[in-house]
C-alpha positions as CSV (number, residue, x, y, z in Angstrom):
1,X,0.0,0.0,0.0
2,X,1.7,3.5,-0.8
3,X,-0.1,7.4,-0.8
4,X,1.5,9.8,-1.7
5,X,0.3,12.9,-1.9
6,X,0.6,16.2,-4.0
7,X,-0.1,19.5,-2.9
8,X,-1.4,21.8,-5.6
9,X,-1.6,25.7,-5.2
10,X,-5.6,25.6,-4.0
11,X,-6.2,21.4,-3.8
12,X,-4.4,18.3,-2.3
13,X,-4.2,15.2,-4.4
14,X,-3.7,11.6,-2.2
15,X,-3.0,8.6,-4.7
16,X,-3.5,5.3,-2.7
17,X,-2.2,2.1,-4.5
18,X,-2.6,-1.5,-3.4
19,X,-5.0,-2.7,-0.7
20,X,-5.9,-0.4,2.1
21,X,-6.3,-3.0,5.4
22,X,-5.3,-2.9,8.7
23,X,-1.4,-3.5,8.3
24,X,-1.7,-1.0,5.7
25,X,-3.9,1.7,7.4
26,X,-1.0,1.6,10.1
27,X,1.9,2.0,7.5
28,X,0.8,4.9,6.1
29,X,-0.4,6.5,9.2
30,X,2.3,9.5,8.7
31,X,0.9,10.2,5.1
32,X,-2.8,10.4,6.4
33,X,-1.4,12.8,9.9
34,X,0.0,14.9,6.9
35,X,-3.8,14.9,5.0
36,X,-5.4,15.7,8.3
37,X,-3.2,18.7,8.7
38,X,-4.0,20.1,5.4
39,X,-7.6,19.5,5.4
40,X,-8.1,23.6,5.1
41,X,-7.7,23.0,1.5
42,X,-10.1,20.6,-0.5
43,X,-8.7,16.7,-1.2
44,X,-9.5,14.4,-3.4
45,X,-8.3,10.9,-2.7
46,X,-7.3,9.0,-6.2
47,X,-8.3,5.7,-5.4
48,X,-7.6,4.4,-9.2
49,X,-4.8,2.2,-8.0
50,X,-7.0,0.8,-4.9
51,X,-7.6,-2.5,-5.3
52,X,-9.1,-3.5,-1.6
53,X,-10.4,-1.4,1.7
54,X,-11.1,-2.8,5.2
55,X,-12.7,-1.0,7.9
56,X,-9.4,-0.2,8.8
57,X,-9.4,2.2,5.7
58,X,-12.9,2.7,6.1
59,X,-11.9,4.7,9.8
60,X,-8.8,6.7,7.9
61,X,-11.2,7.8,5.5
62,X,-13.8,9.3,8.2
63,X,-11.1,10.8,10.2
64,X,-10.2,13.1,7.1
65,X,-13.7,13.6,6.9
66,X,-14.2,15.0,9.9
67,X,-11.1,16.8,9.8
68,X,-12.4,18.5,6.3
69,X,-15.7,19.4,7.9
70,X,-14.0,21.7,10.8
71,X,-12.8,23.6,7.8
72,X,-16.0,23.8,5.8
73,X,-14.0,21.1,3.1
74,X,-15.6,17.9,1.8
75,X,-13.3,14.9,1.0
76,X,-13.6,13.6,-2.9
77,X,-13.0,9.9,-3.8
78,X,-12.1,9.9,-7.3
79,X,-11.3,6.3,-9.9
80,X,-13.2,4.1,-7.3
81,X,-13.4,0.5,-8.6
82,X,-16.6,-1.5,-8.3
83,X,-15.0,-3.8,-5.6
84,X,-14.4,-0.6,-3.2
85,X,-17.4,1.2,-4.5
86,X,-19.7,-2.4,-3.1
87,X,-18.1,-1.8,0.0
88,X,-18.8,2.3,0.3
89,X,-22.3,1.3,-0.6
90,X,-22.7,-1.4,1.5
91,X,-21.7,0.8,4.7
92,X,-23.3,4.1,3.1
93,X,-19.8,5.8,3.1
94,X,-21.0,6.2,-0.6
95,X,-23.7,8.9,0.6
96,X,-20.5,10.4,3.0
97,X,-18.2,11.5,0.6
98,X,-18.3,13.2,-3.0
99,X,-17.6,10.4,-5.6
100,X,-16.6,10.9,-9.5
């Protein structure tokens, strides 16, 4: 699992790549203290490359959210594959977050 992110001059880009569990979701719990600090701006999360999320990932994911909302910013999924878009649906994270 890697993210890596890319600050732009008014958005944040996060690309995750691989499977987002829990081994994973504690790997790359720098990267996502990072996100949380920048959360003033708007972030989209490319999950193109994401081939797997546990609720692990699930509880990363609603951590930025509610770090976006103090600032009045939403958290966009963008590239979601059916496999992760079943489970965003299944737990109604789907109705949470702005998906393209």
């Amino acid at each position: 699992m890697t993210l890596k992110i890319t600050k732009g001059h008014d958005a944040i880009v996060a690309h995750m790549s691989g499977s987002l569990d829990t081994l994973a979701a504690e790997q790359i719990e720098p990267q996502v203290e990072e996100l949380e600090a920048l959360t003033a701006q708007p972030i989209t999360i490319d999950c193109t490359d994401l081939a797997y999320i546990a609720s692990s990932g699930l509880r990363l994911f609603i951590r930025l959210r509610k770090a976006a909302f103090t600032h009045g910013q939403k958290i966009t999924l963008k590239g979601v594959n059916a496999n992760v878009m079943e489970v965003l649906r299944i737990t109604n994270f789907d109705k949470m977050f702005v998906i393209e």
